[in-house]
N, C-alpha and C positions, 0 to 999 in steps of 0.2 A: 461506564467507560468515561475516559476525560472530555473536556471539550474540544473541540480539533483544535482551534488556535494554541492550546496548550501544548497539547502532542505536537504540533508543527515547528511553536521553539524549542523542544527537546530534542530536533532532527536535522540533519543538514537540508533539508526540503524548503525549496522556494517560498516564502510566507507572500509573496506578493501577486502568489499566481492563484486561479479559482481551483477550487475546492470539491470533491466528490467525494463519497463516503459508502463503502460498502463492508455490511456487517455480516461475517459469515462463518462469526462463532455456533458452533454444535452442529454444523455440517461435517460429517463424514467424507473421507477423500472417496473421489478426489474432486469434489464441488469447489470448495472453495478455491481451489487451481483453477479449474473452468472459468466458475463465474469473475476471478480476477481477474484471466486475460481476457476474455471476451468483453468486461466491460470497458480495458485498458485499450483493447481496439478498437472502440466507437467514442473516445474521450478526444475533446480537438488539445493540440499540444497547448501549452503552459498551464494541466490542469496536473494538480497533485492528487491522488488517489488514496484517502487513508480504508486500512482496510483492518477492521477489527476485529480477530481471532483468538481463539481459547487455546492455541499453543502456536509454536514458530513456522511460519511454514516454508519449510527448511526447501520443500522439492518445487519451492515457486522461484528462489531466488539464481538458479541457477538459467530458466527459462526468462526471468528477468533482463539478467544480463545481454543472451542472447538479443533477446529482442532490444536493445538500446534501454534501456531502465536504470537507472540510480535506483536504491532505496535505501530506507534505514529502520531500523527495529525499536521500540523502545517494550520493554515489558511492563506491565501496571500490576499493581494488586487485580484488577477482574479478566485481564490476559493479555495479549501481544496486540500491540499496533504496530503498521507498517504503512510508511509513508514513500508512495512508488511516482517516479515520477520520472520524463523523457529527459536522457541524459544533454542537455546543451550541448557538447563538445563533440556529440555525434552525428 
């Protein structure tokens, strides 16, 4: 996978806030939805959440939303990053 800082200028994601990383490629659904919101809910605000997965996960971004979340997607050669993070303006 990339380095974060790299994936972080390919996104509109804060670059000056701290950083958490959770890797939950080749987990079967619906882990990786779990384990993202629950760690998104014990994260203090202005932390970006990259989360590395082996396809789009398409059924988080809509729980996203909901819950106040920006993110943005970037695809690499070894799979999907998604950089999630509390929307300021809400």
């Amino acid at each position: 996978m990339p380095q974060k800082t790299s994936v972080l200028e390919e996104t509109a994601a804060p670059t000056n806030w701290s950083v958490e990383t959770l890797d939950v490629a080749g987990l079967g659904p619906p882990e990786p939805l779990r384990q993202t919101l629950e760690l998104l809910a014990d994260l203090p605000d202005e932390t970006v959440l990259i989360q590395y997965n082996d396809r789009t996960p398409q059924f988080l971004f809509p729980k996203l939303a909901d819950r106040g979340y920006v993110y943005d997607t970037v695809e690499t050669d070894d799979g999907v990053v998604t950089a999630i993070w509390a929307d300021p303006d809400n």
